[in-house]
C-alpha positions as MATLAB code, in Angstrom:
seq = 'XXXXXXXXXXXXXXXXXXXXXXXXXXXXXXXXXXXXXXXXXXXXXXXXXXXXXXXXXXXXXXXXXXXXXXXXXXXXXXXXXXXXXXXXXXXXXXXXXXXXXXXXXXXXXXXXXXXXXX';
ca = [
     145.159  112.523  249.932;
     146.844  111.053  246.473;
     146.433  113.520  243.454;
     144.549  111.223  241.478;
     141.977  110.745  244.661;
     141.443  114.481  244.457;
     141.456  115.114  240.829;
     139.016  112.538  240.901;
     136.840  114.286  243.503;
     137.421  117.492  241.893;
     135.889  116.405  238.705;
     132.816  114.634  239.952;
     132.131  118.160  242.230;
     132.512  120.202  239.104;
     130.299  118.069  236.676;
     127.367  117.937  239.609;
     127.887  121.376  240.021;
     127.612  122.190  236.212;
     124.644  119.755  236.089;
     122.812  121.693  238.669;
     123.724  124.877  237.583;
     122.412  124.294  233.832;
     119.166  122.633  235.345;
     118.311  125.818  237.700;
     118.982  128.368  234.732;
     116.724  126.286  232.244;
     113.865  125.923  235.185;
     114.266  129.642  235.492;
     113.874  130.287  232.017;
     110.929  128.153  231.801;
     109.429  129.342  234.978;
     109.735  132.968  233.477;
     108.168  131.842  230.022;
     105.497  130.614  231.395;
     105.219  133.822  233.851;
     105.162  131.336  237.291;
     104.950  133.762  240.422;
     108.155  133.406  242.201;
     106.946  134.595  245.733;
     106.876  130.873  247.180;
     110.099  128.779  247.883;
     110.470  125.766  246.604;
     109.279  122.531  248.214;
     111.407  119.331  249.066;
     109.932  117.481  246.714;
     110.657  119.938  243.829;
     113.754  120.076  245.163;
     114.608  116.590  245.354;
     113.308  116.353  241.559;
     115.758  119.010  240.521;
     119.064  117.534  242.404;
     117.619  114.001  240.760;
     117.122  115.339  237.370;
     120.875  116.875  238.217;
     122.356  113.725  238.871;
     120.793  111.911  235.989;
     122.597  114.712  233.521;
     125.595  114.284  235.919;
     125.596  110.391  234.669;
     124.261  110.992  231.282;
     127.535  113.454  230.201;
     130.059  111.036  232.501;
     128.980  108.181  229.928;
     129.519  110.731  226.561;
     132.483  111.070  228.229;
     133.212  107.444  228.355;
     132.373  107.027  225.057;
     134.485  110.035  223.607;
     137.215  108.757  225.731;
     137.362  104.954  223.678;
     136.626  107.051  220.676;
     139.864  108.933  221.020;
     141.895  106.248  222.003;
     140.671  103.813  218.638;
     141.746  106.771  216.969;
     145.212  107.307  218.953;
     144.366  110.964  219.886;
     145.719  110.015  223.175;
     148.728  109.537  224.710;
     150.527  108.944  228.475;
     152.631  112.019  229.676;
     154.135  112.778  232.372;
     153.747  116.664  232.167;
     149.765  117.215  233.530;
     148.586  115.398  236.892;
     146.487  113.357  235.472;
     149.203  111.568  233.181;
     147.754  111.878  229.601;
     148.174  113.985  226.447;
     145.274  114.794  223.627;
     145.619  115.773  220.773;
     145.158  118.998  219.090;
     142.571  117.120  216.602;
     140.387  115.241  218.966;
     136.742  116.675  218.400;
     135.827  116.304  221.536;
     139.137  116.639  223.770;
     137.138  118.555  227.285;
     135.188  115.191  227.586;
     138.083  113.095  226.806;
     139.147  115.085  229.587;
     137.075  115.080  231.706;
     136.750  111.160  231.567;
     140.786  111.052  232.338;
     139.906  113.356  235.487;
     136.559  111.693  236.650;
     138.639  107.894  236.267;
     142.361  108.899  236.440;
     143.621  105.541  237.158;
     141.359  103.260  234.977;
     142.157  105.839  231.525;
     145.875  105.429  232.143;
     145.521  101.728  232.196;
     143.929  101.426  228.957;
     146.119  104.320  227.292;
     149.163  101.598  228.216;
     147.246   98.607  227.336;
     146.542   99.472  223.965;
];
C-alpha cells in the first residue's frame, strides 16, 4: 500500500470516528437531560440516523478543512517539505493549522499539487 493511500485512509477513519464519537456523547448528554430510560437498545433506524448524522459532520468539517486549506495557502502559511509523510510544512501562524492538516492527510496528493502550482 503507498503512504499517501494509507495516510489517506487513516485520516478519513479518524474524522468518522471523531464524528461518531462527538455525536454519541452529545445524544447521551441529551438523552440524560431529558432523563430518557436507557433500559432499551437502540433500533436500526436510530441507528442508521446517528451513523448518517455522523457522516454528514464527517463531510461538513472535511469541507472547513478545504476551505482552511486555500485559506492558508492565499496566505503562504504553507509550504512543500520533504521531512513529514505527507510532504508539507505549516506555519507556526496559521489559525487553523490541524484542519489545514487534516485536509493535506484526507487529499495528500491533490494539496501537494496546488502547494507547487501556486
Amino acid at each position: 500500500m503507498q503512504t499517501t493511500l494509507s495516510i489517506t485512509l487513516r485520516a478519513h477513519a479518524v474524522l468518522l470516528s471523531a464524528s461518531v464519537a462527538v455525536l454519541t456523547a452529545a445524544c447521551l448528554f441529551i438523552v440524560l437531560l431529558l432523563r430518557v430510560p436507557l433500559d432499551r437498545p437502540g433500533t436500526f433506524g436510530l441507528r442508521t440516523m446517528v451513523f448518517v448524522i455522523a457522516v454528514l459532520g464527517a463531510l461538513f468539517v472535511r469541507h472547513k478543512a478545504s476551505c482552511a486549506f486555500k485559506a492558508a495557502l492565499q496566505n503562504r502559511q504553507i509550504l512543500l517539505s520533504d521531512v513529514n509523510a505527507n510532504g508539507i510544512s505549516i506555519s507556526n501562524d496559521c489559525p487553523h493549522a490541524w484542519l489545514v492538516q487534516m485536509y493535506a492527510e484526507l487529499c495528500p496528493v491533490a494539496a501537494r499539487r496546488q502547494i507547487a502550482a501556486r
